[in-house]
N, C-alpha and C positions, 0 to 999 in steps of 0.2 A: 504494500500500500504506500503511496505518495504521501507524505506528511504536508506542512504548510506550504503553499505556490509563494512567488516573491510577492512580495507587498507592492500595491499601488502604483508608487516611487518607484521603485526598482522597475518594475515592468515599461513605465513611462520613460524611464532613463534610457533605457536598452531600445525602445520600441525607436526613441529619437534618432540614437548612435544608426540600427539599422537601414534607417529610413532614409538618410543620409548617404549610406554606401548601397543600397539596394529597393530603390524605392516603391517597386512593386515585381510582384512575381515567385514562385518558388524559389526558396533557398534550401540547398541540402548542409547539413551540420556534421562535421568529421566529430566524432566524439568517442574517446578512446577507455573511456569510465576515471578516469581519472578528475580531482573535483572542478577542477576547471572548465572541463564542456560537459560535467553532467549541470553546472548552472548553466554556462551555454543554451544547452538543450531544453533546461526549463523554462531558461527567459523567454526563447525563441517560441517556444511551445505558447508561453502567456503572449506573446507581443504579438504574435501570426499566425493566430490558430486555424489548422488546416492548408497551410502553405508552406512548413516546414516535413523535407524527410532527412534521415540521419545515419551514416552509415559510417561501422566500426571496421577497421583495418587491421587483421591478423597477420604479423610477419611471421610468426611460426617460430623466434626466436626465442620464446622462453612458453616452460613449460605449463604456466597458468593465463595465458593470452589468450586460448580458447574459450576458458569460463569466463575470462574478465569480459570477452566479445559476447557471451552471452547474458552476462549482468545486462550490459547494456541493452540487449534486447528486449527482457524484459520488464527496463523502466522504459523505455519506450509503448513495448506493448501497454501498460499500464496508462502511459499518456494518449495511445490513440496517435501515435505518432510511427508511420513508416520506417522501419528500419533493415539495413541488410550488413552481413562480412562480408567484407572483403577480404580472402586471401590472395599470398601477395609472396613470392620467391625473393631473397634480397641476394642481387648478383655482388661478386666479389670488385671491391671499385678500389683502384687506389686512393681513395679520398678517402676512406676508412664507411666501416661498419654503419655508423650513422647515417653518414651521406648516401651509401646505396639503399638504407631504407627511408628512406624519405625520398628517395627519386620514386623507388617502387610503390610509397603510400600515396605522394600524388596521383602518380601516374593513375591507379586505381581509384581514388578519389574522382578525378577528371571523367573518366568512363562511364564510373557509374551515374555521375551528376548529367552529361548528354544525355545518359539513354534511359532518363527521367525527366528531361526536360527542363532542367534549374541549370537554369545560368549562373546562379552564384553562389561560391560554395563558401562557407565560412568556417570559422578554427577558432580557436579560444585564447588563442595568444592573449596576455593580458599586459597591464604597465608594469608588475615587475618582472616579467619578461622581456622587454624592452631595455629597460635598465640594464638585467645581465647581459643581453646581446651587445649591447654599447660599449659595456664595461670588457668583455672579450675581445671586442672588436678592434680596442684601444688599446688592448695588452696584446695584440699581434700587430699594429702598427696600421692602420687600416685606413683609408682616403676619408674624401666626403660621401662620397657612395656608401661605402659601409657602416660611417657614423653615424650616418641618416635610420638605422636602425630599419627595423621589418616596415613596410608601408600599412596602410588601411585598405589602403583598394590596389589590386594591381591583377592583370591579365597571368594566368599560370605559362612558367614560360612553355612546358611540351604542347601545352595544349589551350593558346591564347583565346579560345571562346568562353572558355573558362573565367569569371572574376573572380579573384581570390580577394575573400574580406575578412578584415579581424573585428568584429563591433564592441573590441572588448578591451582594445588599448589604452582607454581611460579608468580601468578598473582595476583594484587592487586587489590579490591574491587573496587578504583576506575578508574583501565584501562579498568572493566568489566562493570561498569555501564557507561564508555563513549562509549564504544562497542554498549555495548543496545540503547545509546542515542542516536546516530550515525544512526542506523537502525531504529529511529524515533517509539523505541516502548513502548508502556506502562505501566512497569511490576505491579507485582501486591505487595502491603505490605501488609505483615503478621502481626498484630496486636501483635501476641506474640515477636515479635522481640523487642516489645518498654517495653512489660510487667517485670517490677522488680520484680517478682517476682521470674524471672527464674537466676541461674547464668550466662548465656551466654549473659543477657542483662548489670547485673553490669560489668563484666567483659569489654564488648565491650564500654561499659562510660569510665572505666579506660583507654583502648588503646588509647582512642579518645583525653587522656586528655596530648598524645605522649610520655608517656611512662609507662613500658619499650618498647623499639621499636617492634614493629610486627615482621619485616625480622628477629633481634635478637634471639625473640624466635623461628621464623622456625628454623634459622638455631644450635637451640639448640636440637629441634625435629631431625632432621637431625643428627647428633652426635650420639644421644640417639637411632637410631634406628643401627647405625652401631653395638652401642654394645649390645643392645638385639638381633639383628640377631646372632653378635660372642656367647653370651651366648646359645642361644638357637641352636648354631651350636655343641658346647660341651654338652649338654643334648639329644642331639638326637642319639651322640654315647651313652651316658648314660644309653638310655631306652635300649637296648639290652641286657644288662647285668642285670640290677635294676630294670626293671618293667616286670611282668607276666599275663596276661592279659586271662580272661576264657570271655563264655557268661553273667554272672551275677557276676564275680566278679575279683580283679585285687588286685595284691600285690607291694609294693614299699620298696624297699630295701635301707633304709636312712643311713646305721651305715657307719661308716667307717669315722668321722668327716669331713662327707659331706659338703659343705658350705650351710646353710639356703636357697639361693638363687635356686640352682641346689634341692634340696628337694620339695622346694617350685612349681616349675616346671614337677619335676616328680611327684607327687601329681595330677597337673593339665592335666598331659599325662595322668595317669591313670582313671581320671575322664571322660576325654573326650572320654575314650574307652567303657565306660560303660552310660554315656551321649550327645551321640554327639549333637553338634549343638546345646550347652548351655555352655557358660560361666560363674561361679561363680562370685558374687560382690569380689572385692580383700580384703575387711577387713574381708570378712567371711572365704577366705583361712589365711587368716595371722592369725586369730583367731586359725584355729584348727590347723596350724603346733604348733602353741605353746602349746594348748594343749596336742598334738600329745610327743612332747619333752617332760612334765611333766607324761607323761604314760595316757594318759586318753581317755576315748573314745570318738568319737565323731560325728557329720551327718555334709553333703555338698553336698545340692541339691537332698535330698531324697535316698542318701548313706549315709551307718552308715560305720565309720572308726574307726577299734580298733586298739591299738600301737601297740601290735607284741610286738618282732619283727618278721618279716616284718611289717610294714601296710599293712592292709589288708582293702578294699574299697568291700562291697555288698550291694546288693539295699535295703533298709528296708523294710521289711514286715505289712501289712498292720497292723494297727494300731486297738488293739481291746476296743470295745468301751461299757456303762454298767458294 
C-alpha cells in the first residue's frame, strides 16, 4: 500500500519544474527504486496523472537488480502507472564499467520511450547531484562544458528524438527522500554509492562534511552553462564558414588567431560529423589541438588529423598487420 502522496506544494513545485521542460504530452520516468525517482515517480504520478509511464533498467550486474526491478513494478502497479524492465548487456568499454552501462541504460531507455510514444524521458538527477558532478569535474580539470554540470533539457545524444529532462535539479536529496518516506516506500541502496572506490562516493563525504555548499556549486553550474551556450552560440556561426564536411572526411579552418577555445570546438563539430553519437575524452582533444598547433599529425577516435593547413579529419584505414 502507498502511504501519504506529496502535499499540495510539493506536487505544484514539480508540476511547474515539469511544465517548463515538457509542456504537454507523455513523459516516460527511468526509475531504478532507489529514493530518488521513486519520489520522481510519485511527483510525476500526482503532477500528470495518466501521462506518465516508467520503466526500470536491469544491467544484470548485481545479484539483487532483478527484485529491486520488480519492487518497482509493483509500486507502480499500485499507482496505476505503466511500467516495464528493461534488460540490458553492458559491453566491455575502455571508459570503464560505468560508462558502458549507462550507454546500454540509455540506449534502452530511448527504445523503449519511441515505441511508447513519449518524447521525453526524465531521470531524477537532483541538486546535490549537480554539486558532486561539478565538484568531480573540477578535480579532473575540466573546461566550461563540463562545469556547466548535467543540463535540464537536452536531446539524448544516440538517439536525438529523445528529450532528456531532469525536473529535479532544484531539489535537494533530502526533500526527495522525505517525499519517498512520506509514500511509506522502501527504496532500494546501491552498494556502489558507499564504495570508495568511485569518485562520486569521496566527493559526496566531502559535501557531507558542509562544505563547499551544494546550492553554491549548482549555482556555479548554472553560470557556466550560460557561457558555454554564448560560446557555443559564436561557433555555430563559425562552422559555416570554417568547417567542410564530405562523407568520410571534414576540414577545419583554424588560422586566422583563432582563440584555442573556438578551434577546440570546431574540431569537435567536425568530429561529430564524421562520428556521430560519440564524444571524445577532453584531454585526448586538448592533447591533439596542441599537437595540431606544433604541425603534427594526429588520431581522435579512429580519425587521423593532419595540420594543413586546413585540418583535415578522415577515418583511418584499416591497420595492416605481419
Amino acid at each position: 500500500m502507498i502511504g501519504r502522496m506529496p502535499a499540495a506544494g510539493q506536487v505544484a513545485r514539480f508540476r511547474a519544474g515539469l511544465v517548463a521542460l515538457a509542456p504537454t504530452g507523455r513523459v516516460m520516468l527511468g526509475v531504478s527504486g532507489g529514493p530518488d525517482s521513486l519520489a520522481l515517480l510519485v511527483l510525476a504520478h500526482a503532477a500528470r496523472p495518466g501521462a506518465v509511464i516508467a520503466a526500470t533498467v536491469d544491467h544484470r550486474l548485481r545479484r539483487e537488480s532483478r527484485a529491486e526491478a520488480r519492487m518497482v513494478a509493483r509500486v507502480c502497479e499500485r499507482l496505476g502507472v505503466p511500467h516495464a524492465v528493461l534488460d540490458v548487456d553492458v559491453a566491455d568499454d575502455p571508459a570503464g564499467l560505468q560508462a558502458a552501462a549507462r550507454v546500454a541504460r540509455y540506449d534502452a531507455l530511448a527504445r523503449h520511450a519511441r515505441d511508447h510514444d513519449a518524447r521525453f524521458l526524465a531521470t531524477a538527477h537532483h541538486l546535490d547531484d549537480q554539486a558532486e558532478t561539478v565538484l568531480m569535474r573540477l578535480a579532473r580539470g575540466s573546461g566550461v562544458t563540463g562545469l556547466s554540470g548535467v543540463r535540464r533539457i537536452r536531446p539524448l545524444e544516440r538517439a536525438p528524438d529523445i528529450i532528456l529532462i531532469r525536473p529535479l535539479l532544484d531539489w535537494r536529496k533530502a526533500e526527495l527522500e522525505e517525499v519517498a518516506g512520506a509514500a511509506r516506500l522502501q527504496p532500494v541502496r546501491d552498494p556502489s554509492n558507499d564504495d570508495p572506490r568511485f569518485d562520486r562516493t569521496r566527493v559526496r563525504t566531502m559535501l557531507a562534511q558542509g562544505w563547499p555548499r551544494p546550492e553554491r556549486l549548482a549555482a556555479v553550474a548554472d553560470r557556466l552553462r550560460d557561457a558555454d551556450d554564448a560560446l557555443q552560440w559564436t561557433v555555430d556561426q563559425l562552422v559555416a564558414a570554417r568547417v567542410a564536411k564530405s562523407d568520410d572526411s571534414a576540414t577545419v579552418d583554424a588560422s586566422g588567431n583563432l582563440p584555442r577555445e573556438y578551434r577546440r570546438r570546431l574540431l569537435l563539430n567536425a568530429f561529430s560529423a564524421l562520428v556521430p553519437g560519440r564524444i571524445p575524452r577532453g584531454d585526448s582533444v586538448e592533447n591533439l589541438v596542441d599537437g595540431l598547433d606544433r604541425g603534427e599529425v594526429g588520431t581522435l577516435g579512429g580519425l587521423r588529423v593532419d595540420p594543413g593547413p586546413p585540418w583535415r579529419l578522415t577515418r583511418e584505414g584499416p591497420r595492416r598487420t605481419g
